[in-house]
C-alpha positions in Angstrom: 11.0 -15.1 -5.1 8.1 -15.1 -7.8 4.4 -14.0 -6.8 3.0 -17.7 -7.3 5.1 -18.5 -4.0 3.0 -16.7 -1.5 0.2 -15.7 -3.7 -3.7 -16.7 -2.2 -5.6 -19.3 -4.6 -7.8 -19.7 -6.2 -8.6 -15.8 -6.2 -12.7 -14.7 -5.2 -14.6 -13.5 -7.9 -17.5 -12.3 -8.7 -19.1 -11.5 -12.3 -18.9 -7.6 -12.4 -23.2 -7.8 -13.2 -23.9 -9.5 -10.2 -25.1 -7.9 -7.5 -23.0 -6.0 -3.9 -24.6 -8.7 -1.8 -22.9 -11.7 -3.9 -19.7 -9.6 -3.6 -20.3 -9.2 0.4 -21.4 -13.1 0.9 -18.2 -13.8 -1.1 -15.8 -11.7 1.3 -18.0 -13.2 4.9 -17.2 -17.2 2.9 -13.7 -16.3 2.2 -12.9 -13.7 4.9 -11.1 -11.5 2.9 -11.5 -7.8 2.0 -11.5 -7.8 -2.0 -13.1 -9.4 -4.5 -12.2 -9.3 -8.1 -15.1 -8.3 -10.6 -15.1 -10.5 -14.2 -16.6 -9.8 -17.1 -18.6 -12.9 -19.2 -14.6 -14.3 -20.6 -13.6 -14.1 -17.4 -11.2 -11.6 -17.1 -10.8 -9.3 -14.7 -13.3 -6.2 -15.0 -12.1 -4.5 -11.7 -12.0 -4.7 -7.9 -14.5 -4.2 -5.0 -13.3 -4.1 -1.4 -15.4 -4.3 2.1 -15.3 -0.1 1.8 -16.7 0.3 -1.9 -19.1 -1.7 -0.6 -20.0 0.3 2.6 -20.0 3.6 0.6 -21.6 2.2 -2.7 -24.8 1.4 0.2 -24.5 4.8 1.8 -23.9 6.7 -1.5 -26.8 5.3 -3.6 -29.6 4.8 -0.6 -30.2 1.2 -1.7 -29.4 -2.3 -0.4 -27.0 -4.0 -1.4 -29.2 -6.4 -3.9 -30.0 -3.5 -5.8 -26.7 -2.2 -6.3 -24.4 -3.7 -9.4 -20.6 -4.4 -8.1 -20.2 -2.6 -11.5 -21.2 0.6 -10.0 -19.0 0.0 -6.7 -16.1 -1.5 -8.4 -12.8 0.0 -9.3 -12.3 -0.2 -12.9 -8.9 1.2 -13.2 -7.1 -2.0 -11.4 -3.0 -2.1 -10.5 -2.1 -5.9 -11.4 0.5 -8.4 -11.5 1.7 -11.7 -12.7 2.7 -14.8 -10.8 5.8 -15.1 -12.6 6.6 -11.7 -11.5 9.4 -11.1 -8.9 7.7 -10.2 -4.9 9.7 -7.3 -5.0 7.8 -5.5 -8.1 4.8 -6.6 -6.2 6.1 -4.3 -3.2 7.0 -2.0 -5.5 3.4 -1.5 -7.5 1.6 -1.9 -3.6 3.9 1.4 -2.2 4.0 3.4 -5.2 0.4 3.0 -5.7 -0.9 3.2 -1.9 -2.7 -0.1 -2.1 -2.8 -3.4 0.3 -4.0 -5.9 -2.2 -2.9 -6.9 -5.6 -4.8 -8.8 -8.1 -2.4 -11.6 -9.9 -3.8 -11.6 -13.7 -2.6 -14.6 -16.4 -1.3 -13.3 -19.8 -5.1 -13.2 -20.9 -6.2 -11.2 -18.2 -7.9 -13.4 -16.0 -7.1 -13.7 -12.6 
């Protein structure tokens, strides 16, 4: 079975500039837990969940509307493809201790 079989679209995103309280509205529209940050192309700059978010506030003393999803965002992102098999998907989630995963095109956008 391929990822584009059980795969959520169209993925929520966010341009990485904007700021934590676009990211927040986005997860409350969509009730979901991640957002995917994009640069000005479009592809994908990195991740923000419901916690970066709650920590980003805590950490930098500011609300939300101050705070860039750049700064909360996790740049270093674990991706996949739709043509890619489920099973890899399992695979990359487990070895990499992570719940979501991000489903890129050949460009890099998600």
């Amino acid at each position: 079975m391929r990822i584009s079989e059980v795969m959520s679209h169209p993925a929520v995103t966010c341009p990485a500039d904007a700021a934590l309280d676009a990211a927040a509205r986005l997860m409350w529209e969509f009730d979901c837990g991640l957002v995917l940050a994009v640069n000005d192309d479009g592809r994908l700059a990195g991740v923000v969940t419901d916690r970066d978010i709650c920590l980003a506030a805590y950490m930098h003393r500011k609300p939300l509307h101050l705070i860039p999803v750049a700064k909360a965002m996790v740049k270093q992102v674990i991706s996949a493809h739709a043509e890619d098999e489920v099973l890899s998907a399992e695979h990359l989630m487990r070895d990499n201790r992570i719940r979501r995963l991000p489903v890129i095109d050949q460009a890099g956008h998600p």
